[in-house]
Structure formats: structure tokens, C-alpha cells
C-alpha positions as CSV (number, residue, x, y, z in Angstrom):
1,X,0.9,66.6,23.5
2,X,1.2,63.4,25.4
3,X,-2.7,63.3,26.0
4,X,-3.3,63.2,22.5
5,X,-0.5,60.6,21.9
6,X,-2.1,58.2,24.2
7,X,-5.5,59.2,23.1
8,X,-4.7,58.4,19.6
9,X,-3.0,55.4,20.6
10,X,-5.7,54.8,22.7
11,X,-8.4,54.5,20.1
12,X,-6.7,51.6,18.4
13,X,-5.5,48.6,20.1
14,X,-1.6,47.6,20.6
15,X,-2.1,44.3,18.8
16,X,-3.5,46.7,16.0
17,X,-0.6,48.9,15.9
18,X,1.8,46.3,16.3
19,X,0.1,44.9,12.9
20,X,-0.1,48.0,11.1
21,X,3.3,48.2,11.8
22,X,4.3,45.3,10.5
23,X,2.0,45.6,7.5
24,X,3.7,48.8,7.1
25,X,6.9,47.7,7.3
26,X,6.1,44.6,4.7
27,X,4.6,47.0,2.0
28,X,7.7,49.3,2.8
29,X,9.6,46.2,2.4
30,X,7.7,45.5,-0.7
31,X,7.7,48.4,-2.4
32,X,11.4,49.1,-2.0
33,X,14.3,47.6,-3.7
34,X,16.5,44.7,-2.8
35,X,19.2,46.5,-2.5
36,X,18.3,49.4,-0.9
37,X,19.8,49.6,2.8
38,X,16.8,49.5,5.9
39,X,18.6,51.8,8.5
40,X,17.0,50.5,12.1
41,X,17.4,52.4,15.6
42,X,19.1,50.6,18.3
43,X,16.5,52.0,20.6
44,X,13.0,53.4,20.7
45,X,10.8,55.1,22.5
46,X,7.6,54.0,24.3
47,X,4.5,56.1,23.5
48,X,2.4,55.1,26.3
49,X,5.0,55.4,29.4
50,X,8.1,57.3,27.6
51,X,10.6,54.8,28.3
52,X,13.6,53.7,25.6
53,X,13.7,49.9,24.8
54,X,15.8,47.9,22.6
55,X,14.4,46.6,19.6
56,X,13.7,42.9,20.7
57,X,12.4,44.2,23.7
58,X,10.2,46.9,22.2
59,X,7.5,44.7,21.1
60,X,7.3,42.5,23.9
61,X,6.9,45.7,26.4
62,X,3.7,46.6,23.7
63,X,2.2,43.7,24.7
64,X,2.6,44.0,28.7
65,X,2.6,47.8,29.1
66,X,0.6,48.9,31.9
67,X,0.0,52.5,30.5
68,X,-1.8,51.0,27.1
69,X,-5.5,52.6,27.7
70,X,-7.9,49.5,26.9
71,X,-12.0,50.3,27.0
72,X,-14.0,49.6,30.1
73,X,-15.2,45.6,29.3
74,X,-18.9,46.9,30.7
75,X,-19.1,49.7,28.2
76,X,-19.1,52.5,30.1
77,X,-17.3,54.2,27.7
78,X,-14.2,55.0,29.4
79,X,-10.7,54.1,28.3
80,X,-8.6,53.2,31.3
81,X,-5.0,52.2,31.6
82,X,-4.5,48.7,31.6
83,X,-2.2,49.1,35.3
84,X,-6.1,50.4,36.6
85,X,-8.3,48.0,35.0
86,X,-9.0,46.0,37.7
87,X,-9.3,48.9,40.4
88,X,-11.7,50.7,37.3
89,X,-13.4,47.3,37.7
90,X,-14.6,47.3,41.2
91,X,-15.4,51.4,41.4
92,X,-17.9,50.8,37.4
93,X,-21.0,51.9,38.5
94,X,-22.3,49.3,35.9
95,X,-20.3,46.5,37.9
96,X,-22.3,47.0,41.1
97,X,-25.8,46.3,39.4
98,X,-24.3,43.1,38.2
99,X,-23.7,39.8,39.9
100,X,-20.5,38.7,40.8
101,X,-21.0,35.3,39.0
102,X,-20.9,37.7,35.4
103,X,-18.2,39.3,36.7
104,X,-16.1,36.8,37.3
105,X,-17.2,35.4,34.2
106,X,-16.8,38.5,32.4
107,X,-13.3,37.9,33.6
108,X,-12.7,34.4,32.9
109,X,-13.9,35.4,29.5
110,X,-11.4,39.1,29.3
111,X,-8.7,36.6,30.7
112,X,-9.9,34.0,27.8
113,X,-9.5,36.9,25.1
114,X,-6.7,38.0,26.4
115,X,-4.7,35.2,26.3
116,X,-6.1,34.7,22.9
117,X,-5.2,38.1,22.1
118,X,-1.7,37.4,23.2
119,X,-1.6,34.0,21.4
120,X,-2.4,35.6,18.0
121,X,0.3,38.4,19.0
122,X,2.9,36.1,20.0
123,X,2.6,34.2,16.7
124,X,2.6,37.5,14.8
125,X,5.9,38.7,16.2
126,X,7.3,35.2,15.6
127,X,6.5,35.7,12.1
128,X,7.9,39.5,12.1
129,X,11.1,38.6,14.1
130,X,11.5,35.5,11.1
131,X,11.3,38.1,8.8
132,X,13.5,40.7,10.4
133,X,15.9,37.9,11.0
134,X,15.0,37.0,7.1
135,X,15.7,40.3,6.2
136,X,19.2,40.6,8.3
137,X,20.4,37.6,6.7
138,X,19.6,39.1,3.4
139,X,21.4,42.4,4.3
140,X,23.8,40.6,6.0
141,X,24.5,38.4,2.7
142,X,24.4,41.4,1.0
143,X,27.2,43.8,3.3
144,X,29.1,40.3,3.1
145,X,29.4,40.6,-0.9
146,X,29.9,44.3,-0.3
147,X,32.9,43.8,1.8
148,X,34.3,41.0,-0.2
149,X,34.3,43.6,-3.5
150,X,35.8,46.1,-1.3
151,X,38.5,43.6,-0.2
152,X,38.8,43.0,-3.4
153,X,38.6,46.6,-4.7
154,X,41.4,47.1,-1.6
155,X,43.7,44.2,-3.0
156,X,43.5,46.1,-6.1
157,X,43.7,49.2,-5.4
158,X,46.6,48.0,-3.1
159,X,48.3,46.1,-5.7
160,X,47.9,48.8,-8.0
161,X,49.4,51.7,-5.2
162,X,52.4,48.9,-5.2
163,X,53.1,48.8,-9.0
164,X,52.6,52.9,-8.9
165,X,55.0,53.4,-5.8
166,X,57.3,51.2,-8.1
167,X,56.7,53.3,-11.5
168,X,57.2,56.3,-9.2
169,X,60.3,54.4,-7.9
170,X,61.6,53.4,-11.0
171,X,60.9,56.9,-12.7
172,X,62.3,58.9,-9.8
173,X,66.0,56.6,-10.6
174,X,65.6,57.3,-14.1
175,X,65.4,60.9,-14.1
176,X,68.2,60.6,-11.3
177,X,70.4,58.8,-13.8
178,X,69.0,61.2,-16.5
179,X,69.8,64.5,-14.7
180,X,73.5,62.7,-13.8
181,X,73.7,62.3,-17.8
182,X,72.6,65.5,-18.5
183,X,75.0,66.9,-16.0
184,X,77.9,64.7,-17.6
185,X,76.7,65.6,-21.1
186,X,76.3,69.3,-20.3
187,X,80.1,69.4,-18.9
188,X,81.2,67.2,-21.5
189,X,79.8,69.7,-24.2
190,X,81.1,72.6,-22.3
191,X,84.4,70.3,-22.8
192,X,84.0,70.2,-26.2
193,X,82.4,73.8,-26.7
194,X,85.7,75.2,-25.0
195,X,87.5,72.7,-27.2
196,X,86.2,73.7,-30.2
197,X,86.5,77.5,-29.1
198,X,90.0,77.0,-28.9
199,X,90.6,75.0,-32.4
200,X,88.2,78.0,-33.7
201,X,90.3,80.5,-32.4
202,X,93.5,79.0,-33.6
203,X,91.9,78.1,-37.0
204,X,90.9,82.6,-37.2
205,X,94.3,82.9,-36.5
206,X,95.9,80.6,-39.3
207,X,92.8,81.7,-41.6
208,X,94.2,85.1,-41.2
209,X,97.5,84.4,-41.9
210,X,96.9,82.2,-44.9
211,X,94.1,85.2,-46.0
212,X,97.6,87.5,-45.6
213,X,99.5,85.3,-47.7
214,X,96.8,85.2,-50.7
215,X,96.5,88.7,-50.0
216,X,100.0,89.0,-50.8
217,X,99.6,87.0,-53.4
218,X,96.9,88.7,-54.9
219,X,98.8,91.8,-54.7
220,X,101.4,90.1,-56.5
221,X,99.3,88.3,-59.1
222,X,97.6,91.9,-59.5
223,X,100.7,93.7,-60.1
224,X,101.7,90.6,-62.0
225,X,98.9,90.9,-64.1
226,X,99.4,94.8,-65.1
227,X,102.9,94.3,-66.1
228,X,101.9,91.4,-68.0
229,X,99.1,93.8,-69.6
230,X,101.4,96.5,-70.4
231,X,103.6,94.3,-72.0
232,X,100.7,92.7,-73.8
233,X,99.7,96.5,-74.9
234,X,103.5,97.1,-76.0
235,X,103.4,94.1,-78.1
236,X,99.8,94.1,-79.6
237,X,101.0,98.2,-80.5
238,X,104.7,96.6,-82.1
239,X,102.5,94.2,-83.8
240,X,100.4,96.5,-85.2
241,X,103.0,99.0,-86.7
242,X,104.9,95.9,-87.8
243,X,102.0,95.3,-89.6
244,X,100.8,98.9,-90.9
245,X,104.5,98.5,-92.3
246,X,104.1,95.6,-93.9
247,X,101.0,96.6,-95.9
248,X,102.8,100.1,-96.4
249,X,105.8,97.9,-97.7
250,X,103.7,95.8,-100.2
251,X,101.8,98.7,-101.4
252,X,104.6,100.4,-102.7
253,X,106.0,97.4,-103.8
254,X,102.6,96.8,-106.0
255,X,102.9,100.0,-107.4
256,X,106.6,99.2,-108.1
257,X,105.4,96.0,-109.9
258,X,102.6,98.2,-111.6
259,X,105.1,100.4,-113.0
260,X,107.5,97.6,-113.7
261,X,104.4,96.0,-115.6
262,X,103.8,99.4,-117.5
263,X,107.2,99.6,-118.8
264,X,107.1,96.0,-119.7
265,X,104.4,96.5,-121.5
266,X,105.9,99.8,-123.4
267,X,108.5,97.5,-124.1
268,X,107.0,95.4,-125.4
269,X,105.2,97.8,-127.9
270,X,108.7,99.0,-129.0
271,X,110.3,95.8,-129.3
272,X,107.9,93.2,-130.9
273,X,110.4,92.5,-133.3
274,X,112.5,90.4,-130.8
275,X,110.8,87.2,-129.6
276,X,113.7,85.7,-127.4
277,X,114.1,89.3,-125.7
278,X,110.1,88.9,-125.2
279,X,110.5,85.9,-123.7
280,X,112.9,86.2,-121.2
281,X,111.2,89.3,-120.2
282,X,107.7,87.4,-119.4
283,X,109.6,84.8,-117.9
284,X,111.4,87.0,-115.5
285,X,108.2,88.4,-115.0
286,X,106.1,85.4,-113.8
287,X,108.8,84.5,-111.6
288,X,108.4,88.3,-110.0
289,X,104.9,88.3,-109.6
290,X,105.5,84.5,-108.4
291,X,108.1,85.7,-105.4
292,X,105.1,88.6,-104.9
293,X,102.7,86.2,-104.5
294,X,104.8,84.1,-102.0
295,X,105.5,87.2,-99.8
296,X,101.7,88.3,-100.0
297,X,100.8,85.2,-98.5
298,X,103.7,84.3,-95.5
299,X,102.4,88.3,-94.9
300,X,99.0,86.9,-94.7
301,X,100.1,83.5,-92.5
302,X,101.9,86.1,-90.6
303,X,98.9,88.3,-89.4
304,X,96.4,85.2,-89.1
305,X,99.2,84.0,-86.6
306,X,99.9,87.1,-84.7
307,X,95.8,87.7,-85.0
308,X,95.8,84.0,-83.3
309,X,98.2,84.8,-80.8
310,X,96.1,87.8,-79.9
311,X,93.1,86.3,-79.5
312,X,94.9,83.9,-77.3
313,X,96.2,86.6,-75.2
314,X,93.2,88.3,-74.6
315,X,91.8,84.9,-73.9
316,X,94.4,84.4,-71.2
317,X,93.8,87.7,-70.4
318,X,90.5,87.7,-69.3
319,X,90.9,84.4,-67.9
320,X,93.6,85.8,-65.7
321,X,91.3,88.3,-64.5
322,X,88.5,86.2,-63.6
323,X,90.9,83.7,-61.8
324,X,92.1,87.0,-59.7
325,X,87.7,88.0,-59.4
326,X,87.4,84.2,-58.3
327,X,90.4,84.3,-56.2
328,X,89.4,87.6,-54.9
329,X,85.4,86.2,-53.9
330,X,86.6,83.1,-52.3
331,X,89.2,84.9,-50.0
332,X,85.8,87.3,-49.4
333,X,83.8,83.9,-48.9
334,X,86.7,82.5,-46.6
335,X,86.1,85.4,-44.4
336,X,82.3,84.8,-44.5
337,X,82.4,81.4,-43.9
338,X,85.1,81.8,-40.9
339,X,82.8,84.2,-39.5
340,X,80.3,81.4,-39.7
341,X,77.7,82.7,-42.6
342,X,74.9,80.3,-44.4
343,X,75.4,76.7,-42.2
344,X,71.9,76.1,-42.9
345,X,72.4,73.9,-46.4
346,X,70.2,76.6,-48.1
347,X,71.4,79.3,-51.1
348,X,69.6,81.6,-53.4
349,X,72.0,82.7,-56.5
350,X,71.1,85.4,-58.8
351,X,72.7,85.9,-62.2
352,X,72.2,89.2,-62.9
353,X,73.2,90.4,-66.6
354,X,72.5,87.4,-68.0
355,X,73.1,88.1,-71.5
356,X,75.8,89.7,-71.1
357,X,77.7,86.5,-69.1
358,X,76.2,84.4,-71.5
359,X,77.7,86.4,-74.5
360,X,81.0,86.2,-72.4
361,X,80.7,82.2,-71.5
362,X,80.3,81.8,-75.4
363,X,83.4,83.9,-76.4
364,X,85.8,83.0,-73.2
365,X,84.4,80.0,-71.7
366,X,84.2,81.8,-68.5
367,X,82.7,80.1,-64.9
368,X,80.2,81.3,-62.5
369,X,80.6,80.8,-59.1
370,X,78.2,81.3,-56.6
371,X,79.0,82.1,-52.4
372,X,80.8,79.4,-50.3
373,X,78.1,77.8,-48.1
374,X,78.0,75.1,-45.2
375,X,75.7,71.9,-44.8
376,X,75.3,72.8,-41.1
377,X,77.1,74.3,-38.7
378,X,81.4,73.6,-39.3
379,X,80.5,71.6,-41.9
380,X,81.5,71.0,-45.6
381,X,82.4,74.0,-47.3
382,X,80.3,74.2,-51.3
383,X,80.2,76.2,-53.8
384,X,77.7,76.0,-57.0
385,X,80.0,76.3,-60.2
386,X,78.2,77.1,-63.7
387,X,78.6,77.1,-67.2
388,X,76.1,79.2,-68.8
389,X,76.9,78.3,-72.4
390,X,77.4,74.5,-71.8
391,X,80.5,72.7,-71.4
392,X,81.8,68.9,-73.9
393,X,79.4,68.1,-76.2
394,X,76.8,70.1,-74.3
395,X,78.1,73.3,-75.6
396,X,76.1,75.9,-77.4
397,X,72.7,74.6,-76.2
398,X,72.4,73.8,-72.5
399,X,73.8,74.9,-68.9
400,X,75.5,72.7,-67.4
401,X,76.5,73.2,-63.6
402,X,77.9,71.5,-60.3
403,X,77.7,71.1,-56.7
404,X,81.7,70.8,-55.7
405,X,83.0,70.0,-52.1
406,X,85.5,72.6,-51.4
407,X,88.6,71.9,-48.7
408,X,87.1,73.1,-45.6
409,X,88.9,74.5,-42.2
410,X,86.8,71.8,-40.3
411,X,87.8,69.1,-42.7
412,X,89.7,67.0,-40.3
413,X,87.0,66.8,-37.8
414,X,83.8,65.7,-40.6
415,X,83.4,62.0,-41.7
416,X,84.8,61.2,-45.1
417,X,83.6,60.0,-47.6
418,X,81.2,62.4,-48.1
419,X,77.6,61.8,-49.5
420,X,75.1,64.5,-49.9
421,X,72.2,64.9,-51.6
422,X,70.6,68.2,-52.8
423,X,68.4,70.0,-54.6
424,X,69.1,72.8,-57.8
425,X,66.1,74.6,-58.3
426,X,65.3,77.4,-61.0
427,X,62.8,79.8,-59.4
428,X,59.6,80.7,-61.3
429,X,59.3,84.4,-61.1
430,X,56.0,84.9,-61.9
431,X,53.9,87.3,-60.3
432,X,51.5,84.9,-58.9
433,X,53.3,82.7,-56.3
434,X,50.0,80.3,-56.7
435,X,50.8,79.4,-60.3
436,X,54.4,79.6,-60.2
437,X,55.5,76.0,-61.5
438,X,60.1,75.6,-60.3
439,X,62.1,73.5,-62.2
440,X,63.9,71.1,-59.7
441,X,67.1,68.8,-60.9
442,X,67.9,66.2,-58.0
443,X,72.3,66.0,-57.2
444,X,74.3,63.6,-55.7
445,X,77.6,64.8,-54.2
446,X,80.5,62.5,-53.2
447,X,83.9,63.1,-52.6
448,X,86.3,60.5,-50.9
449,X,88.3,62.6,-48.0
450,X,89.3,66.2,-48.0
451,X,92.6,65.6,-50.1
452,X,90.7,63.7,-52.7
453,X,90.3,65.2,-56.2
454,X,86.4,65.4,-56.5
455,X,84.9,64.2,-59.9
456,X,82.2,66.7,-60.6
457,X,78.4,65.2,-61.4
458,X,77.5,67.7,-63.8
459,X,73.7,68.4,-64.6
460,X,72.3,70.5,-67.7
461,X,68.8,72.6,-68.3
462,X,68.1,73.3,-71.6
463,X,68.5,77.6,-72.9
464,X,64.6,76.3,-74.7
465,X,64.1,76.1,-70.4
466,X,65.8,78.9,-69.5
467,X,63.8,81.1,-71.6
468,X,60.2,79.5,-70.8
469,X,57.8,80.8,-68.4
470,X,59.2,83.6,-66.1
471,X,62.7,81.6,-65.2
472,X,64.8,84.8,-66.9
473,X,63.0,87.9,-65.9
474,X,64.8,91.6,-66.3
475,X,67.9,89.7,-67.7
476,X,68.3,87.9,-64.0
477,X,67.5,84.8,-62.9
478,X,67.9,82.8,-59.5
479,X,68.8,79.2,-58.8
480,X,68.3,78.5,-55.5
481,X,70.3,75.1,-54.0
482,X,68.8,73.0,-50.8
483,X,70.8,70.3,-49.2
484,X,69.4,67.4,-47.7
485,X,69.7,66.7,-44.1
């Protein structure tokens, strides 16, 4: 392998390969981009004697190398190193058969070219070392700017490592001081959930007394009631024999005044002679019927009165009874609403039997009250209140209902006054929820503090409403109530 190195080498001279090098380098130069990085060995290899030279002394070695293999000057066709020239010289069989004068000649003139040679060479490594160097500067201009971006890349990336350890810094405090808040807020509502746990419990407790209390009372009112009832019975049954007796009593005394009338008039017929006995007799007459009259019509007064007074009654009645129903669903709702039922702000109604209330709401004036319900949770305690057949001058032709505030067992601990806004809303029953069209009325609800007596905003739909579309469907409808947050 080395034979052929140094025969290849051989063949071409070291002045030649030193200037295809170079050429090779400068087109490799060329043909490369400035800013592509020239990687260079610190050391290289000698092909001719195998020794490792730097790369300022490479070249220079080239030049003086004793192993370079240079042709025999007298052509005999033999390549010999350049160490052995001058021995190769003197053994030539073509140097004997010439003179010494050409051979010395030959060598003044090898020495001549030589020097030449080496003249040429020198000024082509000056040239290729002020290029390297040219180049080195460039690259060296080049790693400079490098280095200054990565300084500056550094100083940035340092000053932005700084503001992020400060972030970090500042974020690690915060959620310090946020977990010590959270730990002070969690204890502080375990305070206040133990708190109101306590209140809740003794609020039960005086909810169940107070429900014992109207329990009594309803008890009482009931029992009121049915004695009140009976004696209403005993006195609507007096009234009606009284009555019966009274007819029974006027009867006869028509047919009393018949007969009187009949004998009259047979009088009369026997005793037309006498005008002045004629006379008296119609006058007494006319005052009889007269007195008749009188007592048929205080009988008359009489029964419109006690017909009056019964209608009153069983006005009062039924009013009584739906005051002990109300009484009797609010103590139910007071139960609910302890237990803590429907604190969302959201109720669905249904009126079931609505002809039937209405036809009651038109003869008693009666009130329909939906469920107790809650804002939120131990919040305001409402109730929707209705009058199906109107109520003023709205009467007879509209519903007219109301959002009332209700005293509350968590009344002391809400904010007064109270403000609340809601929406009434008459579902739209119709089989296809796409084309179902609700009729919404808007509400504002205020009330000064818990002891304040509330003054109702009152809102009316139309019966043409009512009865439009699918609002009343199987004699039921629903009004559903949403309060806003």
C-alpha cells in the first residue's frame, strides 16, 4: 500500500500537489458557503516518510522531504528519492558516458530549477498561508459574532431564568398565603357550618314546638269549626221551619181572607139596600188586605235577610275551611322547608281542576296558594298566591297573582330590604316542545325587613290567554316561577 502511495505521489511532483491542493481547497472554498464552518486537523500525516507535522510545518516539510521520488535528470527513467539523488547520480550508467563539465552543468542548471522551483513554491504558500490567515480572520470574525449572540442569548436567557426564579418565587408565596387562606377560610366555615348547625338545630327544635302549638290550634280551630257547623246546621234547620211556618201561617190566613171575601161578597148580595153598612164593610176590608199586604212583605224582607245571612254563613264557612286547608299546607310546607326542600329559586305549580276552582273563585273569592319555596339555600321563604277569577276592578275577566315574601326562620340572618326579581311563566303544553311558544310576565319583589307588612305587586293574564293555545290542557295548567340570582 505504501509502494503505491509513493508511486502515485511519485508520478506528480510536490509543487504540483501542493497546487492542486490549494486549487482544491480554493474551489472547495468557492463553492461552499460563507458561513459554513472549515474543520482543519491540528496535525497530518506525511505520505512520503509517514511522519505527523503540524499544519505550518506540513508544507514546508513537502518542499524539503528527502523521501519525495523526483525522475532521474538524465532520463533514465527511474524515479529515485530525492535523499539518493546525488548517489543515483554518480552510479547512472548514462552519467559515465558524459563529461563532467555537463554534469556539473546539468547541476548548476537542476540547482538553477530548483531554486526556481522553490521560489515559485515559496511565493505560492505565501499566498495560501494569506489566505488561510484570510480565511481565519473571517472565521474568526465570524465565531466572534457567534459568541457575542450567545452572550447575548446568555444575558437573556439569564435575565429571563432571573425574572422566572422570581415568578416562581412570587407564585410559590402566593399559593403559600393562598393555602394559609384557605386553611383560615376552611376552619372559619367549619366555624360557621358548626355555627349554623347549632342555630339549625335549635331553630328544628322551636319549629317543632311552634308546629305543636298550630297543631293545637288547628285541632282547636277544627273542633271549633264543627261546633260552629253544627250550630250553623241547627240554625239554617230553625230557619227553615220558621219559615215553612210562616208560609203555612199565611196560607191559611189567605184562605181565611178568601172566605172572609166570599162572605163579604154574599153580603153584599143580601144587603145592597144599605150603602153606609156597604161602606164600612169595604173600608174595613181594604185596611185588612192592607195589614195582609204589610205582613206578606216584612215575611218577604224576612227570608231575603235570613237568605242573606245564609249566604253569608256559608261564605264564612267555606272561607273558614280554606283558611284551616291553607293553614294546614303551610304547617306541611313549614316542615318541608325546615327539612330544607326547593332552595334552588325554581317552582312548577299545577292547578288541577281548573273549572271547578274557577267556578269556586267566582262564587267565594277563594285563594290559591302554591308550595313554600327558598331563593337559595336558608334564604327567603315565598309563596305564589292567585286569584283565578281576578281581584278590584280586574274581576270577572283576568287572573291576577303575586310573588309574596313570607317570614322566614332564617330571617334575622338575610339582608333586608329585600329585592328580587323573577319570572311567572304559563307553560305551553303542546305536544311539540319545538313549537311550544310560554307566556312570561317579569316581577319585582320588595319587602322592607321581615316585620314589614309587604305590599303585593300584583300581575294579571287575561282568561282570552288562558284559554289560547295549549296553556289549559285536561282542565290543568302549570305556572312555573324562576327567581333571578
Amino acid at each position: 500500500m505504501e509502494s503505491r502511495r509513493r508511486v502515485r505521489w511519485a508520478l506528480t511532483r510536490p509543487e504540483d500537489h501542493l497546487s492542486n491542493n490549494q486549487t482544491q481547497s480554493q474551489n472547495q472554498s468557492q463553492n461552499q458557503p460563507k458561513s459554513t464552518t472549515i474543520i482543519k486537523y491540528e496535525k497530518s500525516s506525511c505520505l512520503f516518510c509517514n511522519e505527523w507535522f503540524d499544519a505550518q510545518t506540513f508544507t514546508e516539510h513537502l518542499i524539503h522531504c528527502g523521501q519525495v521520488l523526483e525522475e532521474c535528470p538524465n532520463s533514465c527513467q527511474v524515479f529515485i528519492p530525492r535523499i539518493r539523488m546525488r548517489s543515483h547520480l554518480k552510479e547512472c550508467p548514462r552519467s559515465k558516458n558524459l563529461h563532467n563539465q555537463r554534469l556539473s552543468v546539468s547541476m548548476d542548471r537542476l540547482d538553477q530549477q530548483q531554486s526556481d522551483h522553490r521560489l515559485q513554491v515559496l511565493e505560492q504558500d505565501i499566498s495560501t498561508i494569506r489566505s488561510v490567515l484570510n480565511e481565519e480572520i473571517r472565521q474568526r470574525l465570524h465565531l466572534i459574532t457567534d459568541v457575542g449572540n450567545i452572550r447575548k442569548q446568555n444575558q437573556v436567557v439569564e435575565d429571563w431564568t432571573r425574572g422566572t426564579d422570581d415568578t416562581l418565587g412570587g407564585l410559590r408565596r402566593q399559593l403559600e398565603e393562598e393555602a394559609s387562606q384557605r386553611a383560615y377560610v376552611a376552619e372559619q366555615n367549619q366555624i360557621d357550618f358548626q355555627y349554623c348547625c347549632n342555630i339549625t338545630q335549635s331553630l328544628k327544635e322551636q319549629v317543632e314546638i311552634k308546629l305543636d302549638e298550630a297543631q293545637k290550634l288547628v285541632n282547636q280551630l277544627s273542633i271549633d269549626v264543627t261546633f260552629h257547623q253544627n250550630q250553623l246546621n241547627d240554625n239554617i234547620l230553625k230557619l227553615e221551619e220558621l219559615i215553612f211556618e210562616n208560609e203555612r201561617l199565611n196560607r191559611d190566613k189567605f184562605f181565611r181572607i178568601e172566605e172572609f171575601l166570599q162572605q163579604i161578597n154574599e153580603d153584599i148580595k143580601t144587603k145592597l139596600g144599605t150603602s153606609d153598612y156597604a161602606t164600612n164593610k169595604q173600608a174595613t176590608l181594604d185596611y185588612e188586605v192592607k195589614n195582609v199586604k204589610n205582613i206578606v212583605c216584612e215575611t218577604e224582607e224576612r227570608c231575603d235577610k235570613l237568605q242573606n245571612v245564609v249566604q253569608d254563613l256559608d261564605r264564612s264557612l267555606h272561607q273558614t275551611m280554606q283558611n284551616l286547608s291553607d293553614m294546614e299546607n303551610q304547617m306541611a310546607m313549614q316542615q318541608r322547608l325546615a327539612s330544607v326542600q326547593n332552595i334552588r329559586g325554581h317552582l312548577i305549580f299545577r292547578i288541577k281542576d281548573y273549572s271547578k276552582k274557577l267556578d269556586e273563585a267566582k262564587q267565594y273569592d277563594t285563594i290559591l296558594h302554591s308550595a313554600m319555596f327558598s331563593n337559595k339555600a336558608f334564604g327567603y321563604a315565598l309563596r305564589l298566591d292567585i286569584y283565578l277569577n281576578g281581584k278590584g276592578t280586574w274581576k270577572g275577566r283576568n287572573l291576577i297573582a303575586c310573588l309574596n315574601v313570607l317570614s322566614g326562620e332564617y330571617d334575622p340572618l338575610l339582608a333586608w330590604p329585600c329585592r328580587l326579581q323573577a319570572e311567572v311563566i304559563i307553560r305551553d303544553q303542546c305536544s311539540n316542545l319545538l313549537e311550544a311558544q310560554d307566556y312570561v310576565k317579569t316581577i319585582f319583589v320588595r319587602k322592607k325587613s321581615d316585620d314589614f307588612i309587604q305590599t303585593n305587586q300584583y300581575f294579571h293574564i287575561p282568561h282570552k290567554v288562558i284559554t289560547s293555545r295549549n296553556y289549559l290542557r285536561n282542565d290543568s295548567m302549570f305556572i312555573e316561577v324562576r327567581v333571578m340570582k
